[in-house]
C-alpha positions as CSV (number, residue, x, y, z in Angstrom):
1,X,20.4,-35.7,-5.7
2,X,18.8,-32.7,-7.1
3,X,20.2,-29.0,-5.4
4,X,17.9,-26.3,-5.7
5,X,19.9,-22.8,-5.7
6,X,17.1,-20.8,-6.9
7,X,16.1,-17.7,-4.6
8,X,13.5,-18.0,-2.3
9,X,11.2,-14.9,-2.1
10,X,10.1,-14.1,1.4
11,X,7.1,-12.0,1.9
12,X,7.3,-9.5,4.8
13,X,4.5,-7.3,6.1
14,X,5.4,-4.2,8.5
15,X,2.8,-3.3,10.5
16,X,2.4,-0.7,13.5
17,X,0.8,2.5,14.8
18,X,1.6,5.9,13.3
19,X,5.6,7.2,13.7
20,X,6.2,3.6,14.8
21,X,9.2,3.5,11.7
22,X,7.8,1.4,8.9
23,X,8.5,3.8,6.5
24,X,12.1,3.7,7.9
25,X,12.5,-0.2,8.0
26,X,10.8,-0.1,4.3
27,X,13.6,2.2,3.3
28,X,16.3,-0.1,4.8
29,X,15.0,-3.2,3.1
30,X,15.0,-1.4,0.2
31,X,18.3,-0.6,0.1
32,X,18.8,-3.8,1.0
33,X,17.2,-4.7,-3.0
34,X,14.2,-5.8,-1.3
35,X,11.0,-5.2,-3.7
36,X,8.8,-2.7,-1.6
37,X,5.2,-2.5,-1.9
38,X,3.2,0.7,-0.1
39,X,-0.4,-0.6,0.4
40,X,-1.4,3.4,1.6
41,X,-0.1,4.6,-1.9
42,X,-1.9,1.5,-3.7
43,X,-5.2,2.2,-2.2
44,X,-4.7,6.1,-2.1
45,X,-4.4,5.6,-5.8
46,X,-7.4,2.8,-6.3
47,X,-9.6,5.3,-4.6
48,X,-8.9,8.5,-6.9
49,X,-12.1,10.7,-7.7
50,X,-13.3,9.1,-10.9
51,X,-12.3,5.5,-10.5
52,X,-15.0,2.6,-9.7
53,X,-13.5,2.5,-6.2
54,X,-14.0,6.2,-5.5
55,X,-17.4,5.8,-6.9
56,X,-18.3,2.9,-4.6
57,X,-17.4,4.6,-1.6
58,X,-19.3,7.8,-1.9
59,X,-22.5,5.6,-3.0
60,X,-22.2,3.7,0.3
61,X,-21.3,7.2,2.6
62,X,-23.0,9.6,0.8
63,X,-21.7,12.9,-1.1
64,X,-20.8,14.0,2.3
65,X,-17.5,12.6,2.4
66,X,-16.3,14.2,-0.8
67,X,-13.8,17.5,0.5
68,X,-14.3,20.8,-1.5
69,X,-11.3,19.6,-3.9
70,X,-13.6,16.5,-4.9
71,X,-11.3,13.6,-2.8
């Protein structure tokens, strides 16, 4: 009989509404050694002026939706 004592990776998602804590539960399973991902910071970063991303959306909503700082 084969024993498998490899970890198993679990994949949590935290969801919920704004000031609803998932910044605060992130935190904890962090300090817990869990690997935390931040989707708001991936995508804030995927849409940076200049990038294709970035591009795309301003194509599809017009100039309009660029601020005065060009974001």
């Amino acid at each position: 009989m084969l024993i498998d004592l490899a970890p198993k990776m679990i994949v949590v998602g935290l969801t919920g509404g704004f000031g609803s804590g998932k910044s605060t539960v992130a935190g904890m399973l962090r300090e817990l050694g869990a690997r935390v991902i931040d989707a708001d910071k991936v995508a804030h970063q995927l849409y940076q002026p200049g990038t294709p991303a970035f591009d795309e959306v301003v194509r599809a909503f017009g100039r309009e939706i660029v601020g005065e700082n060009g974001r």
